[in-house]
C-alpha positions as CSV (number, residue, x, y, z in Angstrom):
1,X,67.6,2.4,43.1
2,X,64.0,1.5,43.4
3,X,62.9,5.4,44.3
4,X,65.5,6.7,41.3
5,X,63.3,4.0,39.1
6,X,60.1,5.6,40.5
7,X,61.4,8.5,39.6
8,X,62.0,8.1,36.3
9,X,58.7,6.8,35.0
10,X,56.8,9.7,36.8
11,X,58.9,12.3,34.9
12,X,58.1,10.4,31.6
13,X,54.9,10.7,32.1
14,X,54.7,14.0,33.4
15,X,57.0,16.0,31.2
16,X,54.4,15.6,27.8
17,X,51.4,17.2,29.3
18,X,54.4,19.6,31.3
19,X,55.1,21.2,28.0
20,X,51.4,21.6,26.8
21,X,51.5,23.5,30.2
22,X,54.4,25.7,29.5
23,X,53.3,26.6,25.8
24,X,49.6,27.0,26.8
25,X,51.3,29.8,29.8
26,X,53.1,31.6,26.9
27,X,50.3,32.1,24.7
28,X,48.4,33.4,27.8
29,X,51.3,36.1,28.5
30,X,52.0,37.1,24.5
31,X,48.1,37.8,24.6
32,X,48.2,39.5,28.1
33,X,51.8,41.3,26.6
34,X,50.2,42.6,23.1
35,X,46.6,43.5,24.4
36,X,48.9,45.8,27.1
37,X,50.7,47.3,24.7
38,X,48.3,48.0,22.2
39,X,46.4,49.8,25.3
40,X,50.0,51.4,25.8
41,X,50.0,52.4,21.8
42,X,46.9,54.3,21.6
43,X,46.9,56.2,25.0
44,X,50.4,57.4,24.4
45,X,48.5,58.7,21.0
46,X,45.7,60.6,22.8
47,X,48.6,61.8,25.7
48,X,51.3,63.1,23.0
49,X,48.5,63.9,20.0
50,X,50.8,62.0,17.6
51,X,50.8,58.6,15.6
52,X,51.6,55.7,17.3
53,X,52.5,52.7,16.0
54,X,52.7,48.9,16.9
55,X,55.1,47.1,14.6
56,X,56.1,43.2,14.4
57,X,60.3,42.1,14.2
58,X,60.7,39.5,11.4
59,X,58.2,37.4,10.3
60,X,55.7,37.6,12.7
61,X,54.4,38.9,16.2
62,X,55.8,35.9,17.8
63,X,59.2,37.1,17.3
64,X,58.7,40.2,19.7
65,X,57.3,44.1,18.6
66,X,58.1,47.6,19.0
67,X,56.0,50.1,20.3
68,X,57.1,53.6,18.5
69,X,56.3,57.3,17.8
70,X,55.7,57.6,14.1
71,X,57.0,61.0,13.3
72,X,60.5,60.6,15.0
73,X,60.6,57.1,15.7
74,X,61.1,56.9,19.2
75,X,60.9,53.3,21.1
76,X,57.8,53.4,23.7
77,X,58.0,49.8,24.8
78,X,59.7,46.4,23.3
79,X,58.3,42.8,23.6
80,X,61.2,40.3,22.6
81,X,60.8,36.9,21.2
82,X,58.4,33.9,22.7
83,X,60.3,31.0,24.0
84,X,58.1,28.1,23.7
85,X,56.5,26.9,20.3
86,X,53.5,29.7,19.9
87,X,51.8,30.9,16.6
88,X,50.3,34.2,16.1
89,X,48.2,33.5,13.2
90,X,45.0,34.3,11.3
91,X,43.3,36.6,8.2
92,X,43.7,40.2,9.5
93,X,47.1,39.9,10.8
94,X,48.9,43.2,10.1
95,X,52.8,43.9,10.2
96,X,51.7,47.6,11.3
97,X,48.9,48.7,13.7
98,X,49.1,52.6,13.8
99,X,47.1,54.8,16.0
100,X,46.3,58.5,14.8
101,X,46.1,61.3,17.7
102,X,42.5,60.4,18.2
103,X,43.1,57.0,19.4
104,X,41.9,55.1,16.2
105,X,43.1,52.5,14.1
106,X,44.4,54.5,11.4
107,X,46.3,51.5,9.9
108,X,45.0,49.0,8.8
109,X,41.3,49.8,7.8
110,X,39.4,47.5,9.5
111,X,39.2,45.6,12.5
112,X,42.4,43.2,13.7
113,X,41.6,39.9,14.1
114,X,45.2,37.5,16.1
115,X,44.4,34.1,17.2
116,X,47.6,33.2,19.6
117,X,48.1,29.3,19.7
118,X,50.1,27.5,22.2
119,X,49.9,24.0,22.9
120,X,45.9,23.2,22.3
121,X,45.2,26.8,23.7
122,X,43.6,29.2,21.3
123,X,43.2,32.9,22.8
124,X,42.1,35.9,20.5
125,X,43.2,39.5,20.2
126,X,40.5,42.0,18.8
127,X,41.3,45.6,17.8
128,X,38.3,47.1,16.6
129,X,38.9,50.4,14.4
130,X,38.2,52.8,17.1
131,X,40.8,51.7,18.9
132,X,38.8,49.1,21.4
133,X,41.4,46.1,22.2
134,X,40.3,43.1,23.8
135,X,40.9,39.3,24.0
136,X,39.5,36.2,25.0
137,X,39.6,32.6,24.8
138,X,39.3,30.6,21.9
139,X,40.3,31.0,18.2
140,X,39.1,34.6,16.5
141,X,36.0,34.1,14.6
């Protein structure tokens, strides 16, 4: 009874900073998961010399994308929806990224700015308009 007792308290005070854990691991993988496949988007772009696109499902990126030829639609990849409690979030947070055959942004204009939050883990997707993706930690500036 004593060790079940033991038990007990450790879990209590382990399982808080156990889910900080677990949401802080998701955000890592969505960010590791969209910076992939928006590499994925634009070489398939320059490979095929076709339009490319990166689209949300639902409300936001958190609920999963597809990654899809423009002209006949064709799925190139598929992300489905985060488990934990993460937020995809900031200014220049499109519900398209398209990538024309030369491997630019060719929607939006401009560059993309995601900060991904889980837990009290801020990482940052960057998609410049030539096509440059990269992320880091930290919110996006």
């Amino acid at each position: 009874m004593t060790v079940v007792s033991i038990l007990a308290v450790l879990i209590g005070i382990i399982a808080p900073s156990f889910s900080q854990f677990l949401a802080a691991q998701q955000a890592k993988s969505l960010t590791y998961d969209l910076t992939g496949d928006l590499l994925l988007a634009r070489n398939e772009a320059l490979k095929r010399n076709a339009s490319i696109s990166v689209s949300r499902v639902g409300a936001g990126w958190e609920q999963g994308w597809t990654v899809a030829t423009v002209a006949t639609n064709q799925p190139l990849s598929h992300r489905n929806p985060v488990v934990q409690s993460v937020t995809v979030s900031g200014a220049l947070v499109p519900a398209v990224i398209t990538f024309d055959p030369n491997g630019r942004v060719s929607s939006p204009l401009g560059s993309v700015r995601m900060t991904i939050s889980g837990g009290q883990n801020d990482r940052c997707v960057e998609l410049d308009p030539s096509g440059r993706v990269r992320s880091h930690t930290g919110a996006c500036p």
